[in-house]
C-alpha positions as CSV (number, residue, x, y, z in Angstrom):
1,X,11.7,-5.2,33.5
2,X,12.8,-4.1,37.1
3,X,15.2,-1.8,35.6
4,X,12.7,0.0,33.2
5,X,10.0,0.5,36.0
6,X,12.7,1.6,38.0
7,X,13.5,4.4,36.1
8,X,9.5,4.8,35.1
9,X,9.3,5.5,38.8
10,X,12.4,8.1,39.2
11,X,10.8,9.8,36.0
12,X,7.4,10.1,37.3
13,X,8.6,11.0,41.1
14,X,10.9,14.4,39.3
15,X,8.2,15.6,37.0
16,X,6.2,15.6,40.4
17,X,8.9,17.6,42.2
18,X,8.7,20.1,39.5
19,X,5.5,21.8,40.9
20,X,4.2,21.7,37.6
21,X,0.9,20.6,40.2
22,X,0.4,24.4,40.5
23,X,-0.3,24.5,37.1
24,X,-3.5,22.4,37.4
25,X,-4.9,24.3,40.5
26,X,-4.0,27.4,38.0
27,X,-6.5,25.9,35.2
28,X,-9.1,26.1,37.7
29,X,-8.8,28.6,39.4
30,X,-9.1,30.4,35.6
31,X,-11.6,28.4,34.6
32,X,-13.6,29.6,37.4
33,X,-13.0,33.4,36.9
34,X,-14.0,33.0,33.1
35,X,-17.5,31.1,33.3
36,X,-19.3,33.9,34.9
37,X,-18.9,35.8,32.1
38,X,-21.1,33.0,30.4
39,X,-24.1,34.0,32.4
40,X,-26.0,35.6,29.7
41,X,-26.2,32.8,27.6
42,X,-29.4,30.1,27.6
43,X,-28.7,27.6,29.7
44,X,-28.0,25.1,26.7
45,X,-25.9,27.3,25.1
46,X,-24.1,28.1,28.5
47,X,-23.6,23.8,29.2
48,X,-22.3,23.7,25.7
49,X,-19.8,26.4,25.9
50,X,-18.9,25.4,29.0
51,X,-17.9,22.2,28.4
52,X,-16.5,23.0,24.8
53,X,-14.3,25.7,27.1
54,X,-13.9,22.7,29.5
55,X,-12.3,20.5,26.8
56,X,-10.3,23.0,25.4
57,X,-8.6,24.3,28.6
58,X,-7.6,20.6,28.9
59,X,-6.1,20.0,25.8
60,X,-4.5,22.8,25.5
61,X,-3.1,22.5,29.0
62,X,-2.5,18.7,28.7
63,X,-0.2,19.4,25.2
64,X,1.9,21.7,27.1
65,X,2.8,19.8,30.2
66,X,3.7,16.7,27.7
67,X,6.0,18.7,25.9
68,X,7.6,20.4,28.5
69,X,7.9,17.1,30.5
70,X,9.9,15.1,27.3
71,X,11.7,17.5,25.8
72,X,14.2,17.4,28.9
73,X,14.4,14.1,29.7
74,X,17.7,12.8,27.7
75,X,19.1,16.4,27.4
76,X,19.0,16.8,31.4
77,X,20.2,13.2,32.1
78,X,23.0,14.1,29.7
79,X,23.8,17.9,31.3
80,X,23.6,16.4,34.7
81,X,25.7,13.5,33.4
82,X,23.3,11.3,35.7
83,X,23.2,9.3,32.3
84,X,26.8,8.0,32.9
85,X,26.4,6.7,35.8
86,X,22.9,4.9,35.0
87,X,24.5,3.1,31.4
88,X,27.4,2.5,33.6
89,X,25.1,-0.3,35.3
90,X,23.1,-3.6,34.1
91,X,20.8,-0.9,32.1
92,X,20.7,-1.4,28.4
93,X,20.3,1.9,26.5
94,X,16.7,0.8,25.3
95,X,15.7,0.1,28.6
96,X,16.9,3.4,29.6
97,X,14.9,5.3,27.2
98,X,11.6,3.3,27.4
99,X,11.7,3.9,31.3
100,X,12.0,7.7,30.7
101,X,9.0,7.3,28.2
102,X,7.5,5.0,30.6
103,X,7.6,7.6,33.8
104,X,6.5,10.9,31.2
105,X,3.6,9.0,30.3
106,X,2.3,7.9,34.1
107,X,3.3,11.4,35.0
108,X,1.0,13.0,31.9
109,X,-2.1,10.6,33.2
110,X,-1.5,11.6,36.8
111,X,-1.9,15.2,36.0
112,X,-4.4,15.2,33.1
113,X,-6.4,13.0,36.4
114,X,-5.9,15.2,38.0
115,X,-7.0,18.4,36.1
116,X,-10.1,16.7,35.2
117,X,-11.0,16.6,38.2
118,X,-10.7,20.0,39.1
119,X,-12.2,21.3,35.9
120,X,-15.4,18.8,36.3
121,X,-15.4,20.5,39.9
122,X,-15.5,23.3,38.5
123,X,-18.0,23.1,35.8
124,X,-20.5,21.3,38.5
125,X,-19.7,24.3,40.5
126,X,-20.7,27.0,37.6
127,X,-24.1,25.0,36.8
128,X,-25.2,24.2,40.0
129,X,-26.8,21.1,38.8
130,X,-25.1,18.4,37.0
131,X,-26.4,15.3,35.0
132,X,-24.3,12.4,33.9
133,X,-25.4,13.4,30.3
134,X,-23.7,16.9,30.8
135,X,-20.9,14.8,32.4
136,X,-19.9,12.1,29.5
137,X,-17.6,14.1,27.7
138,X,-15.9,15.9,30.5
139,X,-15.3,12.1,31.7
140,X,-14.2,10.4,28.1
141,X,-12.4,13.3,26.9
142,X,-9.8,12.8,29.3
143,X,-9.4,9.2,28.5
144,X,-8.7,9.5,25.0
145,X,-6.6,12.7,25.9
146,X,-4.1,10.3,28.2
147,X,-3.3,8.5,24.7
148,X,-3.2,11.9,22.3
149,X,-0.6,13.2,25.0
150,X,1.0,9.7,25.1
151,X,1.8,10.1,21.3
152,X,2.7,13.8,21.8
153,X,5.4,12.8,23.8
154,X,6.8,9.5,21.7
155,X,7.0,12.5,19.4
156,X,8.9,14.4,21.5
157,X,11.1,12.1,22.8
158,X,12.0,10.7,19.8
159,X,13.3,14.4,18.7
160,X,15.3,14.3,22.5
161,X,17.6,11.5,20.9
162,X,19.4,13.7,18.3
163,X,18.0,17.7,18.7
164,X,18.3,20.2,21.1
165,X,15.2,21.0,23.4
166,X,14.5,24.3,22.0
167,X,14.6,22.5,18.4
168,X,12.5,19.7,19.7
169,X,9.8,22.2,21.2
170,X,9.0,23.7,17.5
171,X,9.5,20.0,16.1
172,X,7.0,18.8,18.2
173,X,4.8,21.9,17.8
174,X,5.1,21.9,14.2
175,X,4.1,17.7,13.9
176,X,1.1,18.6,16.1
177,X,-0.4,21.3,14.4
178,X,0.2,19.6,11.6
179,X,-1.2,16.7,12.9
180,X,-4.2,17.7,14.2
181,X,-5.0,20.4,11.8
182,X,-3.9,19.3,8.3
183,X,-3.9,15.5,8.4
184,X,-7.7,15.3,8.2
185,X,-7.4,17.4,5.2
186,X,-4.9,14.5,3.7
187,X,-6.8,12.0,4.7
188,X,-10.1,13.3,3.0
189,X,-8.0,13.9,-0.2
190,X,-6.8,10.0,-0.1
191,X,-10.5,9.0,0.2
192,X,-11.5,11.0,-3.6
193,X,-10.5,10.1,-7.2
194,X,-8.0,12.1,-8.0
195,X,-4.3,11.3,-9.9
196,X,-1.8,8.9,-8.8
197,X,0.3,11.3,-7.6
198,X,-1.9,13.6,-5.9
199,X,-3.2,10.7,-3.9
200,X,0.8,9.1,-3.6
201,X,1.8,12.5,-1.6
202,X,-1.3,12.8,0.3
203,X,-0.9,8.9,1.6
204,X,2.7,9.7,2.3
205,X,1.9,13.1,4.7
206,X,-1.1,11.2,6.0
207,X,0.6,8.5,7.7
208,X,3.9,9.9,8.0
209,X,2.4,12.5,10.6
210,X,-0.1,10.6,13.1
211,X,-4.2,12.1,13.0
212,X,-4.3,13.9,16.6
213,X,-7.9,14.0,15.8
214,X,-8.4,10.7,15.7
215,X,-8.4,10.8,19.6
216,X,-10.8,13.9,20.0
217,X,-14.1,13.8,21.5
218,X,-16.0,16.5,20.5
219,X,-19.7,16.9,21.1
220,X,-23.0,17.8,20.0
221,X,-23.2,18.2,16.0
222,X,-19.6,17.9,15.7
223,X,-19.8,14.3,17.7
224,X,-22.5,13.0,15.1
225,X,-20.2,14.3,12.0
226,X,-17.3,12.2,13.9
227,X,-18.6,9.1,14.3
228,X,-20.4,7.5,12.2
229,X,-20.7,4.1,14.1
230,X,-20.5,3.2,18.1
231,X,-18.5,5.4,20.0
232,X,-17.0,2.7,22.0
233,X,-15.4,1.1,18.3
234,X,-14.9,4.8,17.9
235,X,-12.6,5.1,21.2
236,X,-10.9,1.7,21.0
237,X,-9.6,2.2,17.2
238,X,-8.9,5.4,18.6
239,X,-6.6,3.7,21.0
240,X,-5.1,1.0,19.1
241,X,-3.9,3.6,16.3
242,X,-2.0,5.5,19.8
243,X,-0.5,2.8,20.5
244,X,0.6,2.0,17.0
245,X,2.2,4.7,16.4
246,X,4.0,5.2,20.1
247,X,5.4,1.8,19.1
248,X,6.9,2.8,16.1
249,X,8.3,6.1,17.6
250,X,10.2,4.7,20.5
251,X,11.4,2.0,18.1
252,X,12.8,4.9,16.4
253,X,14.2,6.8,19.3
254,X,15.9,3.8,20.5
255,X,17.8,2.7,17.5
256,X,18.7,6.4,17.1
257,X,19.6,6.5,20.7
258,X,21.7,3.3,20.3
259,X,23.6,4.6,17.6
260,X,24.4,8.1,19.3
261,X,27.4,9.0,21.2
262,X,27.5,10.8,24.5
């Protein structure tokens, strides 16, 4: 365990020296040119596109910085050859990778922390007035985020163990819109009567690509359509199925990882 936390900690400490921290005071320094523009709205209709901007910023911020941070993590260890001398020691390969997952993932919560607090900042800012009703999703859309970026990057890195990082960017890409935009469409289709082999197909793209929407929180009319029960069951199945699936990815990337030569 020393030698996995070890490397968690080396992982975390280099995505920290890439000043991809700049990137977060850049969110909201953006954010806080483009809600002005918002002033003509009702002051509903300005909170809910606000915070709908809010989320989205976030998201879309979030899914870069956990691509870019995976992606590189074998292929750079490799290049640099540090990888070499790392194996070369008491460090199983598995224990290797799972470190580097380890660190990507403490460095993804760090700085989605970290941008949500600038953003909520920056939204109390813009209204003047805040209530913790306003504030809820702004504070549970991050949490749920840490584990849709976790499994971003399982998906990444388990592309790192046998594609290049320009292929793994699109295959990444590509699983998460397909993921996030198509799988509920699946899903829906698995839930009707239709043929065998309609419903076969649509089981097999359903859970072969993970539900990225699964770990949204939306709000207003869009919350009530999403959950139909509490929203705590709501979260906590939504973090159980994360964690699921990042299970089964790294187990992938480290018997492919094992079996690879370098």
């Amino acid at each position: 365990m020393g030698q996995i936390l070890a490397i968690a900690g080396t992982t975390l400490g280099e995505a920290i020296r890439r000043r991809v921290l700049l990137i977060i005071l850049m969110v909201g320094l953006a954010f806080l040119i483009i809600a002005p523009s918002l002033s003509q709205l009702t002051p509903r209709g300005q909170t809910n596109v606000l915070t709908s901007m809010t989320l989205g910023i976030l998201k879309i911020t979030a899914a870069i910085l956990a691509v870019t941070l995976t992606v590189y993590l074998l292929p750079n260890e490799v290049e640099r050859r540090t990888i070499y001398t790392i194996l070369s020691k008491p460090v199983q390969r598995w224990q290797f990778l799972l470190g580097k997952y380890l660190g990507s993932v403490a460095a993804l919560s760090l700085m989605i922390g970290l941008m949500a607090i600038v953003l909520i900042i920056a939204f109390a800012l813009q209204q003047g007035s805040v209530s913790l009703t306003s504030l809820d999703p702004l504070i549970k859309a991050p949490i749920m985020l840490v584990f849709q970026m976790s499994l971003l990057a399982a998906v990444a890195m388990f592309f790192s163990t046998f594609a290049s990082p320009v292929v793994n960017f699109f295959l990444t890409a590509l699983v998460y819109v397909f993921g996030t935009l198509l799988n509920p469409f699946f899903e829906s289709v698995t839930t009707k009567q239709n043929t065998v082999s309609v419903n076969f197909f649509a089981n097999i793209a359903h859970y072969a690509f993970p539900n990225f929407s699964n770990l949204d929180i939306k709000t207003g009319a869009e919350m009530e359509q999403q959950i139909t029960g509490s929203e705590t069951v709501y979260m906590m199945n939504g973090v159980i199925y994360a964690l699921v699936y990042c299970a089964i990815l790294v187990t992938l990337a480290v018997l492919v990882f094992d079996r690879r030569e370098l």
